[in-house]
C-alpha positions in Angstrom: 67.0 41.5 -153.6 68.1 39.7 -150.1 65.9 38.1 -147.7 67.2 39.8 -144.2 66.8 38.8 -141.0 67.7 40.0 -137.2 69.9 37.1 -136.0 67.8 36.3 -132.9 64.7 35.8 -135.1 66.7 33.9 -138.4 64.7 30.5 -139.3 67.2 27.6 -139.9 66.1 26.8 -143.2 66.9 29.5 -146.6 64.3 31.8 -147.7 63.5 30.2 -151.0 63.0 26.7 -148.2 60.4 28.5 -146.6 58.2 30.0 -149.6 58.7 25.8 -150.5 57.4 25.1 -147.9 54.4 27.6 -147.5 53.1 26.6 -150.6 53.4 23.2 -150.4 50.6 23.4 -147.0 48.9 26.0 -149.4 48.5 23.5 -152.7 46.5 25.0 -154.7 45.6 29.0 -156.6 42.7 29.4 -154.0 45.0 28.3 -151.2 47.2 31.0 -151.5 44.6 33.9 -151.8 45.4 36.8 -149.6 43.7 40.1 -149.1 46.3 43.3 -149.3 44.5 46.4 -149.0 46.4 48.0 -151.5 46.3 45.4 -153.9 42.9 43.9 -153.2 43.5 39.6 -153.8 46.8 38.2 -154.0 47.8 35.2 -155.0 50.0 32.8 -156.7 49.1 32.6 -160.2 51.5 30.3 -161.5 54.5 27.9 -160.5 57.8 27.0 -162.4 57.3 23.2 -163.2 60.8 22.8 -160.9 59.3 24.9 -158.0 60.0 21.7 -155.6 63.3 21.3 -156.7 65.6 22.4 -154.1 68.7 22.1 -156.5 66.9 24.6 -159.0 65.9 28.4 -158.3 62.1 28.8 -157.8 60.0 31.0 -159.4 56.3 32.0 -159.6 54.2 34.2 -161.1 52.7 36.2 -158.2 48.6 38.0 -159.2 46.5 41.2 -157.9 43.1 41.0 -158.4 40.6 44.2 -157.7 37.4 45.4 -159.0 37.6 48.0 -161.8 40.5 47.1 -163.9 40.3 45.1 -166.9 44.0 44.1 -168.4 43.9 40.8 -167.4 42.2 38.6 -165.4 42.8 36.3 -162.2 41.2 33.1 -160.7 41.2 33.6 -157.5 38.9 31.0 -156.6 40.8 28.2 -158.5 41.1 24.7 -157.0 44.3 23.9 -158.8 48.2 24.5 -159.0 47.6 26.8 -161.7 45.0 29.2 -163.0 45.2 28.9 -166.4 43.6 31.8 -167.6 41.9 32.5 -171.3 41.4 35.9 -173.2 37.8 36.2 -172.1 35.1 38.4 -169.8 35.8 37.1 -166.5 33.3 34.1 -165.1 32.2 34.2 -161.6 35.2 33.5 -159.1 37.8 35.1 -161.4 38.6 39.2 -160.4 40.2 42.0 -162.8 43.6 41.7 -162.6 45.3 44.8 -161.1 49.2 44.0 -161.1 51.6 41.2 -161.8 55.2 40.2 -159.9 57.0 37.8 -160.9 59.8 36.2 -158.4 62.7 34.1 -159.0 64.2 33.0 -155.9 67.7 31.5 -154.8 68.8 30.7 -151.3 68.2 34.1 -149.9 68.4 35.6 -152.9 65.7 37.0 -155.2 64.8 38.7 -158.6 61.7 40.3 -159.1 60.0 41.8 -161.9 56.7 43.7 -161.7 53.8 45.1 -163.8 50.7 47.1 -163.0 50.3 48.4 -159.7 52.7 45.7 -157.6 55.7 48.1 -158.3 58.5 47.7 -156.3 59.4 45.4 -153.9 57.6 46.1 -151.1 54.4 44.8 -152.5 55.9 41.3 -152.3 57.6 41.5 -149.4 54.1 42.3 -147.9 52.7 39.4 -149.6 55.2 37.2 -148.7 54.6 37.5 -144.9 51.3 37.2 -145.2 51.6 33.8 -147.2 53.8 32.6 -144.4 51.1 33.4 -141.8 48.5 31.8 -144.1 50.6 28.6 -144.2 51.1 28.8 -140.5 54.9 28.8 -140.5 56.3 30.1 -137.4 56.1 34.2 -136.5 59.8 35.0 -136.5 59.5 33.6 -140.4 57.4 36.4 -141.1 60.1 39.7 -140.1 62.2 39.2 -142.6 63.1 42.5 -144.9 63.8 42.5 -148.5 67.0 44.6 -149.0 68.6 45.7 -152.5 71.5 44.6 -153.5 73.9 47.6 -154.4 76.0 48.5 -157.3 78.9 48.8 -154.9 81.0 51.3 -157.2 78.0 53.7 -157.9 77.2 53.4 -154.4 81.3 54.8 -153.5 80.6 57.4 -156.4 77.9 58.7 -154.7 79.3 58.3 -151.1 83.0 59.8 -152.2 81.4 63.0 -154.0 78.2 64.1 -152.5 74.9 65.4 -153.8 74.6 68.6 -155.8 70.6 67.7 -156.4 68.7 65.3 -156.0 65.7 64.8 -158.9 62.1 62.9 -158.1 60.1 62.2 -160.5 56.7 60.1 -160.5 52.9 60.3 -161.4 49.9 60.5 -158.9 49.3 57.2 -159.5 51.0 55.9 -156.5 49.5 58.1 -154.5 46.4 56.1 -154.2 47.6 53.2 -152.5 46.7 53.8 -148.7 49.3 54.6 -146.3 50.1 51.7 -144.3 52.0 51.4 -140.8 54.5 49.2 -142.9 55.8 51.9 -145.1 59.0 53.0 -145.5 59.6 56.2 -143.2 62.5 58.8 -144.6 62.4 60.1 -148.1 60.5 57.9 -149.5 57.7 57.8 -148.0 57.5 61.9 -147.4 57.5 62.0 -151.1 55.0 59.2 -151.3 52.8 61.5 -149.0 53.5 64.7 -150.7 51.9 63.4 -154.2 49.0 62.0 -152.0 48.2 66.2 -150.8 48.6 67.1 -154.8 45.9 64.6 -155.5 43.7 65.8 -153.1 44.0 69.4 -154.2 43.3 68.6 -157.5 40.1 66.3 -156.4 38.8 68.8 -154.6 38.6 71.3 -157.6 36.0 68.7 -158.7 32.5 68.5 -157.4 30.7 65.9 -159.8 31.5 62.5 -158.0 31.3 61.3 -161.9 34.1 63.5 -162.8 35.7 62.5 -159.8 35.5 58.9 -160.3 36.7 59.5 -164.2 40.1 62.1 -162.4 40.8 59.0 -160.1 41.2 56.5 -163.3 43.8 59.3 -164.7 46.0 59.8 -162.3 48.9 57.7 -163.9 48.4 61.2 -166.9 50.0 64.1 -164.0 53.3 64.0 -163.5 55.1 65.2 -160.3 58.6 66.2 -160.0 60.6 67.6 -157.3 64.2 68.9 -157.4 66.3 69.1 -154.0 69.5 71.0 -153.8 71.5 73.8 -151.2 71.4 77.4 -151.5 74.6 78.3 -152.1 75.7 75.1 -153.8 78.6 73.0 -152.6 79.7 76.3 -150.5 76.5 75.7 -148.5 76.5 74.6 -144.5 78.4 71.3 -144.2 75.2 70.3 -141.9 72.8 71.1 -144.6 75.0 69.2 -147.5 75.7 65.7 -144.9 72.0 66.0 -144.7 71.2 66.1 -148.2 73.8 63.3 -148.7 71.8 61.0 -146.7 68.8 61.8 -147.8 70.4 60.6 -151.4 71.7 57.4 -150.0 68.2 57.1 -148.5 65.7 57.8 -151.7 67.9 55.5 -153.7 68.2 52.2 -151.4 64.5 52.1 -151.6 63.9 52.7 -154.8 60.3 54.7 -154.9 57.3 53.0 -155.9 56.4 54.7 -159.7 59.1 57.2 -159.4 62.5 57.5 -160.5 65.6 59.8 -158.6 68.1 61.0 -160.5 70.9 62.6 -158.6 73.9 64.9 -159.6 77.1 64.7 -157.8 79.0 67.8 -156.6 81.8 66.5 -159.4 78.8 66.5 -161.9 77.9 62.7 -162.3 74.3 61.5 -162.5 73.4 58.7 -160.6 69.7 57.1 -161.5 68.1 55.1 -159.0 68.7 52.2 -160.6 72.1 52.7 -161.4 73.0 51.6 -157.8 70.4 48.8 -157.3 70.9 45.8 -159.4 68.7 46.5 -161.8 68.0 45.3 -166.3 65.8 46.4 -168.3 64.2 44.6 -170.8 61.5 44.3 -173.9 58.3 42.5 -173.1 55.8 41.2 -175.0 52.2 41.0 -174.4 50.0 38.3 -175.3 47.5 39.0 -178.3 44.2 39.2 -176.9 44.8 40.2 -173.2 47.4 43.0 -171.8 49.0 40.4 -170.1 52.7 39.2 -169.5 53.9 35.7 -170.6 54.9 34.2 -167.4 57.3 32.2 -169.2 59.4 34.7 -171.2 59.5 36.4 -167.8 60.4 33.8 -166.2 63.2 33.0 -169.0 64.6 37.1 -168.8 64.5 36.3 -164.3 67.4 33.0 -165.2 69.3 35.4 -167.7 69.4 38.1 -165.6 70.3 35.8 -162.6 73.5 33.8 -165.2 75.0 37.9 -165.9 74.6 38.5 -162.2 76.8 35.1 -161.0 79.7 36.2 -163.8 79.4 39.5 -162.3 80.1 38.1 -159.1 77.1 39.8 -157.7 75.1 36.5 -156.8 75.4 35.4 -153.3 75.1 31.8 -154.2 
């Protein structure tokens, strides 16, 4: 990812400079506590040992806590640099931990990795402007935009050839974060929208609020998916096939919350979503006694990924 901003409203200092910053007026756990409707409690769970390092890439390990949830936990309420959590029922101060991100950040460059609920980017972004308001950092800090960075050779492929469909595919989980003004318009967020109207028909078929409650805990089990493509194939209107191209280059720039796109070309070559955003997977662990991430093997899988990048020549920096 890249830390955008409008040139009237671009801070002097980098990105990573001014998360430094922020949580160096915001010193410890509790400090850095935010509320995020979708998320309930954010905060910053975790720092890398080097975070004040300005010669060294920061990273941190970012926590959602909310009622309800039970794979980890998240001290919310600590009065320290780090909560250093323990695989135990959560004491009073500590919430349910609902999601997990885990940032690595360069310049105005970034590498996130996310678990649970924080899917995405956008969950970070959203966090990150309200940490910079929390530290009190000046308002044109806060409207930056996170923007992918593209797989410029899938991205031609896709631009050179056209769409002959375009495949979502997602749960109903996402549909139950709220719909907020910051939201993505375009695709994305129509499709967002369009899973939230399946899960309300399907709620409404049940009239026990027990059973109801017990649905809502499933909705990760439906699965949704949605193909796009022109009557008539690549003979269709040239309107209705420039539209459908755009709608493409749209869906995958953002790359959907819990979904995946998968789109075929009108010479036959499938595209995924993250084919053209920079993207790796890899194999995580969990630790023993909690369905938790090891920030640290994250952490070390964030520096890898960020070394392949650089000999790519895909890093900024």
């Amino acid at each position: 990812m890249r830390a955008v901003y409008t040139p009237n409203n671009r801070p002097q200092e980098s990105f990573s400079s001014l998360v430094r910053t922020a949580l160096q007026r915001l010193p410890n756990v509790a400090d850095t506590k935010v509320a995020v409707r979708t998320l309930g409690v954010v905060g910053v769970r975790q720092r890398h040992t080097g975070w004040e390092n300005e010669a060294e890439p920061m990273m941190l390990a970012i926590g959602a806590g909310a009622p309800g949830e039970s794979f980890g936990t998240f001290g919310a309420d600590v009065v320290a640099t780090h909560d250093d959590d323990a695989p135990e029922p959560p004491p009073e101060n500590r919430a349910f931990k609902l999601a997990d991100a885990f940032v690595l950040l360069d310049e105005d460059e970034l590498l996130i990795c996310a678990d649970g609920a924080m899917r995405g980017y956008s969950s970070v972004a959203r966090y990150l402007r309200a940490l910079f308001d929390q530290a009190n950092l000046s308002p044109n800090t806060q409207t930056f935009e996170l923007e992918p960075a593209s797989n410029q050779e899938k991205r031609r492929t896709l631009e050179q050839e056209g769409v002959r469909e375009m495949k979502l595919k997602g749960t109903l989980y996402a549909a139950t974060q709220e719909l907020d003004d910051q939201e993505p318009q375009g695709m994305t967020n129509a499709w967002r929208r369009f899973r939230k109207v399946v899960q309300g028909v399907f709620a409404e078929d049940v009239e026990d609020d027990l059973q109801r409650a017990i649905l809502a805990g499933h909705w990760g089990d439906f699965n949704v998916t949605t193909t796009i493509s022109p009557s008539g194939g690549t003979r269709a209107e040239p309107v209705v096939l420039s539209t459908l191209d755009e709608a493409a280059l749209d869906v995958i720039d953002e790359i959907p919350d819990d979904s995946e796109v998968v789109i075929k070309t009108r010479q036959g070559n499938e595209i995924r979503s993250g084919d053209v955003i920079l993207t790796k997977d890899v194999r995580l662990g969990r630790k023993e006694d909690q369905n938790d991430l090891d920030h640290l093997e994250v952490w070390d899988e964030l520096q890898t990924f960020r070394s392949e990048l650089r000999q790519r020549g895909a890093w900024q920096r």
